[in-house]
Each structure stands twice: as C-alpha cells, then as structure tokens.
C-alpha positions in Angstrom: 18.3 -123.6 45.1 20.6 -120.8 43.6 19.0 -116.8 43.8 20.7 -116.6 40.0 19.8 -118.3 36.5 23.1 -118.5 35.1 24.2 -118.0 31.1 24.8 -122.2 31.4 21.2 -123.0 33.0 19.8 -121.0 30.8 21.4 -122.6 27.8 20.1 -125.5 29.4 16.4 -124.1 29.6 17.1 -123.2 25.6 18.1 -127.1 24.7 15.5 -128.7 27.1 12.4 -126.0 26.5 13.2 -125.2 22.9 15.2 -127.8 21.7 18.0 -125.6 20.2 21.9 -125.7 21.5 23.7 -122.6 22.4 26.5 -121.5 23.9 27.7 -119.7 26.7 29.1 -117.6 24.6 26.5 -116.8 22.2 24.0 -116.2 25.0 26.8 -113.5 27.1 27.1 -111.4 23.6 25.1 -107.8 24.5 23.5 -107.6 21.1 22.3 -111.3 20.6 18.8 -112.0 20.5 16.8 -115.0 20.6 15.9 -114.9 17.2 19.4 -114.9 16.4 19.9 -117.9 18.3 17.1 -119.6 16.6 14.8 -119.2 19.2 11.4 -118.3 18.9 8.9 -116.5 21.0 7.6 -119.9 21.9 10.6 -120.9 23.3 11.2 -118.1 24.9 7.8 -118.5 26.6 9.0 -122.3 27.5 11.9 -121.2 29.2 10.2 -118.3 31.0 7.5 -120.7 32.2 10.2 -123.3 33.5 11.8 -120.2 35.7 8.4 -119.7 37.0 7.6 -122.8 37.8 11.5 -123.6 39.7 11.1 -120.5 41.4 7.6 -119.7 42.2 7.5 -116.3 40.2 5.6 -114.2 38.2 7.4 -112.6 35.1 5.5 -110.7 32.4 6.5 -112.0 29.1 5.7 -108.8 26.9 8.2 -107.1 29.0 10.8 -109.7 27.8 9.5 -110.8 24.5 11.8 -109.2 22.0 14.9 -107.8 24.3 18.4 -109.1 24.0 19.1 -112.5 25.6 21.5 -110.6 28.5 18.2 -108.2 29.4 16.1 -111.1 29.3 18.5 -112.7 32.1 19.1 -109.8 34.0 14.9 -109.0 34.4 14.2 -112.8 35.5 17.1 -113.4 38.0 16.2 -109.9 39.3 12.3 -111.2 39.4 13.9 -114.1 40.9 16.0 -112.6 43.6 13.2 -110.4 44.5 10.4 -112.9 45.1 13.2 -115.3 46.6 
C-alpha cells in the first residue's frame, strides 16, 4: 500500500465519496478549495473517512475542514506516513 495519497487517488476519493469529477489539475492549484470544486464539507468528511479507513488513521476533520485542497493533502499523507 503506497505511504502517499496522490492528487489522482484523491480525485478518485472526490468521484467515488462525493460523486463530483475533478481534475488533477484543479486539485494541484494552491488556492483551490473544495467548495470551489463543488465539494462540500460532507464530502470532504467521505473522503477523509475512506483515508482512515485504507490506512488505519486518525485525522481530525476541523483541522482540515475549510483549508485548500493542497493543505488538506499534505496534513493526511503526513498523518498517513506517520502512523504508517
């Protein structure tokens, strides 16, 4: 199992958890949040459970809720690597 969500399993996590379609792309832009993706805090909280789940982590959602999509990915895989 990889150590490190990439921008393409996460836009994965997006399409399957909240049933909206990104791009790499979109998701790699510093300034993009969820919201502008169409994603809302429920689906953030889908994807964050899936990562949890795959990986056997604990990640505290109101420390992700509301940052941009590239600080979001950089706290899980580093909550990730860590409890790897």
């Amino acid at each position: 199992m990889a150590s490190e969500i990439t921008y393409e399993e996460l836009a994965t996590l997006i399409k399957t958890r909240a049933g909206v379609s990104v791009t790499v792309d979109e998701l790699a832009d510093p300034g993009c949040m969820f919201l502008d993706l169409g994603v809302d805090s429920l689906g953030v909280l889908g994807v964050l459970a899936d990562v949890e789940n795959r990986y056997g982590v604990s990640i505290d959602s109101s420390d992700l809720l509301g940052r941009p999509v590239a600080e979001f990915l950089h706290t899980v895989n580093s909550t990730v690597k860590a409890g790897a």
